[in-house]
LUMDOKE-468250 format. One record per residue: residue number from 0; residue in three letters; x, y, z of N, C-alpha, C in turn. Coordinates in nm, 2 decimals. Layout:
residues N
     n   res      nc1      nc2      nc3     cac1     cac2     cac3      cc1      cc2      cc3
   NUM   ala        X        Y        Z        X        Y        Z        X        Y        Z
...
END
This chain:
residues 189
     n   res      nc1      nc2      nc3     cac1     cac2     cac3      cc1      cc2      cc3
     0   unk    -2.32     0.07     0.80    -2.35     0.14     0.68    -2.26     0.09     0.57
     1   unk    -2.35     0.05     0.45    -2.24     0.01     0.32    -2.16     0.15     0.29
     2   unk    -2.02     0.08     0.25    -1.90     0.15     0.19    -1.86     0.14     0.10
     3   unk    -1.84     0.19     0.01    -1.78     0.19    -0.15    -1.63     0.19    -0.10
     4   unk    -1.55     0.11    -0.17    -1.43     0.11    -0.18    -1.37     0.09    -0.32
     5   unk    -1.28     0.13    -0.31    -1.20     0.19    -0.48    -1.07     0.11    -0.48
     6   unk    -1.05     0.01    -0.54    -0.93    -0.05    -0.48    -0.83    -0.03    -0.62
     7   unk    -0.72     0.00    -0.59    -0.62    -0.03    -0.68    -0.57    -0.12    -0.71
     8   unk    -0.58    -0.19    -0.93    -0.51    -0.30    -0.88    -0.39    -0.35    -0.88
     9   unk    -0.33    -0.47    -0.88    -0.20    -0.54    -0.83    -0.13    -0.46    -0.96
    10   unk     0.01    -0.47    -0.93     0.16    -0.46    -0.99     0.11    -0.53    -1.14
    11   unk     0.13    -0.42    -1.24     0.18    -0.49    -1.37     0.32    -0.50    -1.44
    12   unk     0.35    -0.54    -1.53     0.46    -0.51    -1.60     0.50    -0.35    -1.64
    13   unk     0.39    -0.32    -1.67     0.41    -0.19    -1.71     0.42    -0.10    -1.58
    14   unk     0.40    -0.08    -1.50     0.42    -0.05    -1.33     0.54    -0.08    -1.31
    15   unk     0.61    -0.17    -1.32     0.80    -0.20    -1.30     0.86    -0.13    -1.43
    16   unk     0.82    -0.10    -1.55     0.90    -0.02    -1.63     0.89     0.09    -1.60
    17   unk     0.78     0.12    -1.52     0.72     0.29    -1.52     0.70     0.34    -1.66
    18   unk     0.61     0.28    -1.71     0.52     0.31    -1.87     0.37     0.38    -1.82
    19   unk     0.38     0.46    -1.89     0.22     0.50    -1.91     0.14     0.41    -1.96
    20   unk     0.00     0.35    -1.89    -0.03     0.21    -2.03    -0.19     0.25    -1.96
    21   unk    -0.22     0.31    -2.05    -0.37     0.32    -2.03    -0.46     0.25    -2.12
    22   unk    -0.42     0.24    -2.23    -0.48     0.17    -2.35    -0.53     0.05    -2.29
    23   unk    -0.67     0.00    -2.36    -0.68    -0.12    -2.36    -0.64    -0.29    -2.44
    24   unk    -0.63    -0.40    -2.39    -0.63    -0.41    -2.29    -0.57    -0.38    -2.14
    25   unk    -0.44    -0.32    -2.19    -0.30    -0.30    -2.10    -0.26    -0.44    -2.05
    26   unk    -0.16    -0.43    -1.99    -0.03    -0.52    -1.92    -0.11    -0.62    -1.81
    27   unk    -0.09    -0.69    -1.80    -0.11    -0.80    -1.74    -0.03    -0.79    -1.60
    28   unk    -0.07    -0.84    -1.48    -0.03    -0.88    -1.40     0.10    -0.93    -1.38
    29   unk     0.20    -0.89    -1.30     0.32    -0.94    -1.24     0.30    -1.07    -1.17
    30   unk     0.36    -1.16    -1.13     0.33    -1.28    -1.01     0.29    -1.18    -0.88
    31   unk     0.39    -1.08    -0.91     0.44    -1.02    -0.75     0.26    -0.96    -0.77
    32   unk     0.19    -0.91    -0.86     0.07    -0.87    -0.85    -0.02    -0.91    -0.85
    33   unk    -0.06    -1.02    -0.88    -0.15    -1.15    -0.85    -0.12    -1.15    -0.65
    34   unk     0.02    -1.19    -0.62     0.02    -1.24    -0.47    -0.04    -1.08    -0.39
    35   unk    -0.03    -0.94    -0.45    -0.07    -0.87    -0.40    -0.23    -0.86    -0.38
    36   unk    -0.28    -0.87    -0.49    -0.41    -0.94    -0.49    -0.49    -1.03    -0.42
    37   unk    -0.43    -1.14    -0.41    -0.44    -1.24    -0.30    -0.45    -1.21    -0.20
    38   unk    -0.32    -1.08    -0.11    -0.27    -1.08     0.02    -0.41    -0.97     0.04
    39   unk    -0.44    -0.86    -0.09    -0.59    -0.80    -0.06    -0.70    -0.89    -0.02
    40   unk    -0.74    -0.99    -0.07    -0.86    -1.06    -0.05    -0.83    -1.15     0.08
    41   unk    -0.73    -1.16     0.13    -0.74    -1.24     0.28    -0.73    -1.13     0.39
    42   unk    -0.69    -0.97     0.37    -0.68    -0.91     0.48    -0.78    -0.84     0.49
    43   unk    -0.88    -0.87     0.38    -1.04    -0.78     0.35    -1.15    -0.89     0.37
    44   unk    -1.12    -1.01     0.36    -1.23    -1.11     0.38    -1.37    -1.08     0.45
    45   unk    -1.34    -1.02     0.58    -1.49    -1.03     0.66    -1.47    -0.91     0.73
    46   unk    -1.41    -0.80     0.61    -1.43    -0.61     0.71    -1.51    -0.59     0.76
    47   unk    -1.62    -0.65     0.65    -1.76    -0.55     0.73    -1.88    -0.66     0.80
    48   unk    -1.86    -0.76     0.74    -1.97    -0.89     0.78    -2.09    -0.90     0.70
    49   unk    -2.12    -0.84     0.64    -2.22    -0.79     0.56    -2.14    -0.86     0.36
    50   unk    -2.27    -0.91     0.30    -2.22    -0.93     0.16    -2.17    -0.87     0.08
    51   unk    -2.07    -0.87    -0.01    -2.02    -0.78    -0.13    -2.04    -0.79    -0.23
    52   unk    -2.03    -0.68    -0.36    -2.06    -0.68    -0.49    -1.89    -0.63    -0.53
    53   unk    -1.85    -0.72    -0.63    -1.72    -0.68    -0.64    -1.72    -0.65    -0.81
    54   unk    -1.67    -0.54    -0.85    -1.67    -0.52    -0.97    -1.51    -0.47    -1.00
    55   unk    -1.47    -0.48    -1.19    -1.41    -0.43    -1.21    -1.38    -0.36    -1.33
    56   unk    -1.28    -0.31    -1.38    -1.27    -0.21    -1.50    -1.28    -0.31    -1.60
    57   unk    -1.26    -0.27    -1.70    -1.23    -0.37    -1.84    -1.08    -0.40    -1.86
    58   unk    -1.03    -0.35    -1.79    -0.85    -0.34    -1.82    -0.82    -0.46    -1.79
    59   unk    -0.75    -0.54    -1.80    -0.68    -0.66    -1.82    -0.61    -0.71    -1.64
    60   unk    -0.53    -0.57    -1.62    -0.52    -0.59    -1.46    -0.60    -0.57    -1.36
    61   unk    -0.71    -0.50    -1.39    -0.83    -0.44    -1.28    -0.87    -0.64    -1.31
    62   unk    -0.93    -0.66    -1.41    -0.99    -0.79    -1.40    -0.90    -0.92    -1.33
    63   unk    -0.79    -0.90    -1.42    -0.74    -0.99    -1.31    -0.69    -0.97    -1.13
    64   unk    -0.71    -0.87    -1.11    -0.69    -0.82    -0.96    -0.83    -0.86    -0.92
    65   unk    -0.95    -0.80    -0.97    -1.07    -0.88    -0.96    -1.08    -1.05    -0.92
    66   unk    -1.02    -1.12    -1.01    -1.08    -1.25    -1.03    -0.96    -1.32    -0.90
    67   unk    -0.88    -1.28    -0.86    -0.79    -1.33    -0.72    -0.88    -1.27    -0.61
    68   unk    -0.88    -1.19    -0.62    -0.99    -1.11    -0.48    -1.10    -1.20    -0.49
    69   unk    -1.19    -1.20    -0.61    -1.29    -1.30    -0.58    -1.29    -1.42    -0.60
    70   unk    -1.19    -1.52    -0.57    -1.14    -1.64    -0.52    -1.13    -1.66    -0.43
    71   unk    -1.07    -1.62    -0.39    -1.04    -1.59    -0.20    -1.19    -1.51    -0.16
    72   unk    -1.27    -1.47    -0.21    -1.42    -1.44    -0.14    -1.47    -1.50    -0.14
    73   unk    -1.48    -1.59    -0.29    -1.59    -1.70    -0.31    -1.71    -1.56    -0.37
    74   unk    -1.67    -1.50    -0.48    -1.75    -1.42    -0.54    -1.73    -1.39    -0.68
    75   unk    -1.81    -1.37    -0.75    -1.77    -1.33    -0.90    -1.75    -1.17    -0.91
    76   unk    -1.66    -1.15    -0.99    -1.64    -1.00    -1.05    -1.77    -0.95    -1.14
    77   unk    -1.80    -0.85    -1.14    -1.89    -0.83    -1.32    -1.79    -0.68    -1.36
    78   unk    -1.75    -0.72    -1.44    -1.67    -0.62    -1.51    -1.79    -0.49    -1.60
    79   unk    -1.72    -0.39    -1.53    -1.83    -0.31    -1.61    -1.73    -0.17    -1.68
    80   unk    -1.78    -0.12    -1.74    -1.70     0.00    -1.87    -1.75     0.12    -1.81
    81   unk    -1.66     0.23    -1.82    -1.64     0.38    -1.74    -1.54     0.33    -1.65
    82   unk    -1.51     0.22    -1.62    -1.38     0.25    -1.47    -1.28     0.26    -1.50
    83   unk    -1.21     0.27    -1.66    -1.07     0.26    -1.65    -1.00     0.34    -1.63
    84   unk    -0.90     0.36    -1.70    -0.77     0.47    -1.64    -0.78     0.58    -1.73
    85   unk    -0.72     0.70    -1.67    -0.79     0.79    -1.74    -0.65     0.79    -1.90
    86   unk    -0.73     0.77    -1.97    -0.65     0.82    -2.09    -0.55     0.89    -2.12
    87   unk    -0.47     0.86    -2.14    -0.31     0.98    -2.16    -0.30     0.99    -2.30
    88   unk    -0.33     0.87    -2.39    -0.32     0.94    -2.54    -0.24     0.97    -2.64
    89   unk    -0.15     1.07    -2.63    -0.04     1.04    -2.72     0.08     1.06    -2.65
    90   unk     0.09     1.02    -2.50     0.20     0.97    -2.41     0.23     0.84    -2.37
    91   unk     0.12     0.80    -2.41     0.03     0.62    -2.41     0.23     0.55    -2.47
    92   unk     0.24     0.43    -2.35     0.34     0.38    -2.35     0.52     0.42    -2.34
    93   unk     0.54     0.57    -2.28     0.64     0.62    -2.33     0.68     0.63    -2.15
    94   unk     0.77     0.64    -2.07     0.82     0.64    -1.97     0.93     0.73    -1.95
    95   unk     0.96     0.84    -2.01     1.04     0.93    -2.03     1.01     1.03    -1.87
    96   unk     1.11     1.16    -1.86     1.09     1.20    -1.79     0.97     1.38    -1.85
    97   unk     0.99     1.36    -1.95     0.89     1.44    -2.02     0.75     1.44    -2.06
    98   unk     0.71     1.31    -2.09     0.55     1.30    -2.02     0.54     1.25    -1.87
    99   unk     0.63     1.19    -1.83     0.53     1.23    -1.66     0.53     1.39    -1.61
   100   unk     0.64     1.44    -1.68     0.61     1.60    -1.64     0.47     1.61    -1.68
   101   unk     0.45     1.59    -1.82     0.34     1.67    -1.87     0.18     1.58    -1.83
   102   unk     0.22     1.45    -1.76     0.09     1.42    -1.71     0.05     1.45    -1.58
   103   unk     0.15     1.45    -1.50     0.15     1.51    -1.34     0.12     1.71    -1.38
   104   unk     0.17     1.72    -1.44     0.13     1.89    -1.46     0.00     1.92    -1.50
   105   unk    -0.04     1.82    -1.61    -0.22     1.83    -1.65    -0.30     1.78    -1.54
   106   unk    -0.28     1.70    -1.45    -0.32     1.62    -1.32    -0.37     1.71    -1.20
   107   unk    -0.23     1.82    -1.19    -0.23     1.91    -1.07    -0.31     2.01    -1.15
   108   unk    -0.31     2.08    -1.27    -0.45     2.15    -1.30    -0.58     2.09    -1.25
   109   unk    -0.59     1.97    -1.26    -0.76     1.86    -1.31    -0.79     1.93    -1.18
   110   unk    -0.70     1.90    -1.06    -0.70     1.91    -0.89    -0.74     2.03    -0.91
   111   unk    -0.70     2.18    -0.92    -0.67     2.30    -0.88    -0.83     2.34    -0.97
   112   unk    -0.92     2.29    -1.06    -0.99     2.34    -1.07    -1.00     2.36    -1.27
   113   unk    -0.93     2.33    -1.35    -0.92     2.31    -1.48    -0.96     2.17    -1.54
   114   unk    -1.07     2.18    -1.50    -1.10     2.03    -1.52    -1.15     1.98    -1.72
   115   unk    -1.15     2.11    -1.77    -1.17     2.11    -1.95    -0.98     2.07    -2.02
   116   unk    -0.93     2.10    -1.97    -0.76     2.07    -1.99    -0.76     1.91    -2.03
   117   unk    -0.75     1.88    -2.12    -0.70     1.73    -2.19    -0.57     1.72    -2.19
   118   unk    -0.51     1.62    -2.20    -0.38     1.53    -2.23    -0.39     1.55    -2.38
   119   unk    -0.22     1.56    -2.41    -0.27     1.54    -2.55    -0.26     1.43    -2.65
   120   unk    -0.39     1.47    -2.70    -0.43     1.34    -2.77    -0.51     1.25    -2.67
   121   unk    -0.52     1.27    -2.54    -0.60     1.22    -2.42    -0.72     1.28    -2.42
   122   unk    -0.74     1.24    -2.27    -0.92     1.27    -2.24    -0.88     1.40    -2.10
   123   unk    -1.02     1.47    -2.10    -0.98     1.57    -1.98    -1.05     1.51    -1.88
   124   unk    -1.07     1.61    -1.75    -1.08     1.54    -1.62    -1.24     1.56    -1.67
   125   unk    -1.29     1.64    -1.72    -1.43     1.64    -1.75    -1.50     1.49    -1.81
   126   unk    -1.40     1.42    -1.90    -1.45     1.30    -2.02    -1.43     1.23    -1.91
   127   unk    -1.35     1.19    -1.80    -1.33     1.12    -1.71    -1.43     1.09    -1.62
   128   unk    -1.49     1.26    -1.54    -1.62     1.24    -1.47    -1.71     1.18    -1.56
   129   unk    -1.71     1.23    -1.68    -1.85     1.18    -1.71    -1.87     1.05    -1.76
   130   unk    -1.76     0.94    -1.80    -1.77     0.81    -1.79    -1.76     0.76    -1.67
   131   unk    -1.71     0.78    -1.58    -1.66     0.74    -1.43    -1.79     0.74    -1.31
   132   unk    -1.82     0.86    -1.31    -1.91     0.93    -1.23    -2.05     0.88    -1.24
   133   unk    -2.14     0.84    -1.35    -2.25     0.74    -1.33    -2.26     0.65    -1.32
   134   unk    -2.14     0.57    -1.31    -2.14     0.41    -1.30    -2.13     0.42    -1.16
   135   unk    -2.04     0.51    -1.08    -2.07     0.52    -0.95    -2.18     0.54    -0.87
   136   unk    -2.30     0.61    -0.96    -2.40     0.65    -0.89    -2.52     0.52    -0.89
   137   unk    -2.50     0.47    -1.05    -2.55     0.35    -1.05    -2.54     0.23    -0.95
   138   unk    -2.37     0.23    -0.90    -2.33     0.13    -0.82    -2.43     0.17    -0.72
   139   unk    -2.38     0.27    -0.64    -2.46     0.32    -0.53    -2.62     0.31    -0.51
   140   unk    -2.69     0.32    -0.63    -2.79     0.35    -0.65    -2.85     0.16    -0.63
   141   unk    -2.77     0.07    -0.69    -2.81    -0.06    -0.66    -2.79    -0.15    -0.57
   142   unk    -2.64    -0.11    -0.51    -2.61    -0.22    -0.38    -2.61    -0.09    -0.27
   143   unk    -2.57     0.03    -0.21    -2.49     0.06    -0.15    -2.66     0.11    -0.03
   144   unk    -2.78     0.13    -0.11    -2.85     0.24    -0.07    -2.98     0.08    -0.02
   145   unk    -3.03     0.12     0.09    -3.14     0.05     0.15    -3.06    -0.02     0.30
   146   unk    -3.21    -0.09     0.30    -3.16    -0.18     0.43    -3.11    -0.30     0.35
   147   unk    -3.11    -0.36     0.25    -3.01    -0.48     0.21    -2.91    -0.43     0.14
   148   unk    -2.85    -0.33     0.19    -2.72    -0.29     0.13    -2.61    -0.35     0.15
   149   unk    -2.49    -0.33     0.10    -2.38    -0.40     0.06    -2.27    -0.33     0.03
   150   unk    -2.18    -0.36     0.14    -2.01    -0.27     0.05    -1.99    -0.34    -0.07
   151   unk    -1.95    -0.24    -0.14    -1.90    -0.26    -0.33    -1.73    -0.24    -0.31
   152   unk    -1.66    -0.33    -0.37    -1.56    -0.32    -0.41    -1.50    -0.26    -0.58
   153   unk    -1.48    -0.16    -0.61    -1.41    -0.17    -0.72    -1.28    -0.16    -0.73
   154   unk    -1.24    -0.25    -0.86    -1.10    -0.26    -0.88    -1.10    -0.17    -0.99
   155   unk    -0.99    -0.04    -1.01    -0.97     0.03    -1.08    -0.84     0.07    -1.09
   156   unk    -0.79     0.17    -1.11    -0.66     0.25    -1.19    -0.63     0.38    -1.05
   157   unk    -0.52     0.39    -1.03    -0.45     0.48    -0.97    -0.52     0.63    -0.98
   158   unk    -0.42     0.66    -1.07    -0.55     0.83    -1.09    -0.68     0.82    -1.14
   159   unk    -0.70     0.77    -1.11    -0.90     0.76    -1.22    -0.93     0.79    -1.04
   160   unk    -0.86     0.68    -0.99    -0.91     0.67    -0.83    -0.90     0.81    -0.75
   161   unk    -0.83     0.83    -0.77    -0.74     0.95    -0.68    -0.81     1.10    -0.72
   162   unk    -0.86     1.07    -0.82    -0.96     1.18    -0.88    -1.13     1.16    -0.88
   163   unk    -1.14     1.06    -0.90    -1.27     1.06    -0.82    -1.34     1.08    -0.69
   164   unk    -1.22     1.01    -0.59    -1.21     1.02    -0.44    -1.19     1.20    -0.45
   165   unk    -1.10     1.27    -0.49    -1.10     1.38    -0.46    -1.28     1.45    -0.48
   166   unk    -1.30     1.38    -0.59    -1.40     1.47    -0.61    -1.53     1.42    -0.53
   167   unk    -1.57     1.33    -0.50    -1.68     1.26    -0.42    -1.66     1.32    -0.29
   168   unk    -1.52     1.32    -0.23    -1.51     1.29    -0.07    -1.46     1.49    -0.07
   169   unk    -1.45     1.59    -0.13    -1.38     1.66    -0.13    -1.25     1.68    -0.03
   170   unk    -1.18     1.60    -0.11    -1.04     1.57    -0.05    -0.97     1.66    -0.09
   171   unk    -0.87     1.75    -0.01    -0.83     1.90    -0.04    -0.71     1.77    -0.19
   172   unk    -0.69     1.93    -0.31    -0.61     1.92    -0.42    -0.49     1.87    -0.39
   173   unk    -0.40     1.97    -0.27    -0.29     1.89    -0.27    -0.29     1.80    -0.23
   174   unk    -0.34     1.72    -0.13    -0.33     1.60    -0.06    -0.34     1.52    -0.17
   175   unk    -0.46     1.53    -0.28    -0.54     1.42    -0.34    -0.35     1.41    -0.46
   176   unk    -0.30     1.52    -0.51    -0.20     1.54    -0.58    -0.07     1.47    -0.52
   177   unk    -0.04     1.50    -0.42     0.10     1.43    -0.33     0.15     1.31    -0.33
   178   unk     0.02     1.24    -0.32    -0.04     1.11    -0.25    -0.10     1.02    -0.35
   179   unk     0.02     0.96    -0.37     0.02     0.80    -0.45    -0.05     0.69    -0.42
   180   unk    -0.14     0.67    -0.51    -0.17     0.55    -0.45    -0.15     0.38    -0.47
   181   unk    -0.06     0.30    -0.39     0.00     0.18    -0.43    -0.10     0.07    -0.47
   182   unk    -0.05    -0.03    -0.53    -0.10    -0.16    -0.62    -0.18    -0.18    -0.44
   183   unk    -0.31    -0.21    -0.52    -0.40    -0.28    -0.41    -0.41    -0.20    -0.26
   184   unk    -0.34    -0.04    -0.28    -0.39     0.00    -0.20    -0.59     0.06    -0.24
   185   unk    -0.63     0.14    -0.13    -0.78     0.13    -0.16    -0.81     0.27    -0.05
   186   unk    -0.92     0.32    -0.10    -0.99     0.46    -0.10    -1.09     0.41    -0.02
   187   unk    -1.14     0.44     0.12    -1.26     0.39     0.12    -1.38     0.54     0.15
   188   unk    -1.51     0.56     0.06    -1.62     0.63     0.04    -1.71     0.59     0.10
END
């Protein structure tokens, strides 16, 4: 059976400062996140035996975590819009210990069921589903569904991920809240 998988991508710069950087384009890849990249596409090569469709966000590191994975496939990325990260807004680039309070706090509401609650000067978990959430149905709707189906890879953003997965797979709040998800780690749906 085709699988949707949700991959996180590699290590940016802004990921070693611990910056919020949701804006586009955002930060670019690390070396160390490119080889992460890489080390994804040779330990995923032939999971399933079956062909892939590999897509990614518009963000700068989803694409380039894209375009290493699909090197090492021998596949093209198609970058498509709704996958990126969810918006933080007017926390956008600040690393303090005062917006991660206040983004992990609006986060653990999104989970608990306040999903109209925005960031401020951000987007809420609602503006999130609703760019996020039909591009998924689309994906599914073109590779994932028939007998020539296909696992889809997407390369995306940590909590975009972690909140979707919650909400697709009903993955209990706290768990989906606890639970980090690392550069090039991956959700599988």
């Amino acid at each position: 059976m085709p699988r949707l998988y949700l991959v996180r991508h590699g290590e940016t710069t802004s990921n070693v400062m611990k910056r919020l950087d949701t804006a586009m384009p955002g930060a670019a890849l690390t070396d160390f996140g490119g080889r992460q990249a890489a080390r994804f596409g040779l330990e995923n090569i032939a999971a399933s035996g079956r062909p892939v469709t590999l897509i990614s966000s518009v963000a700068r590191r989803a694409q380039q975590t894209a375009e290493v994975v699909g090197g090492v496939w021998g596949v093209d990325a198609e970058v498509v819009d709704g996958l990126h990260e969810v918006q933080v807004g007017d926390l956008e680039d600040r690393n303090d210990k005062e917006a991660y309070l206040t983004f992990s706090s609006i986060v653990e509401r999104w989970h608990h069921g306040e999903t109209s609650v925005a960031l401020p000067g951000g987007e809420s978990l609602d503006d999130v589903f609703d760019r996020y959430l039909p591009v998924v149905e689309d994906l599914a709707q073109r590779y994932l569904a028939g007998p020539q189906g296909r696992d889809v890879y997407v390369v995306s953003h940590g909590a975009a991920i972690r909140l979707i997965a919650a909400r697709l797979a009903g993955i209990d709040p706290g768990f989906a809240v606890s639970n980090h998800l690392p550069n090039t780690g991956v959700v599988e749906l």
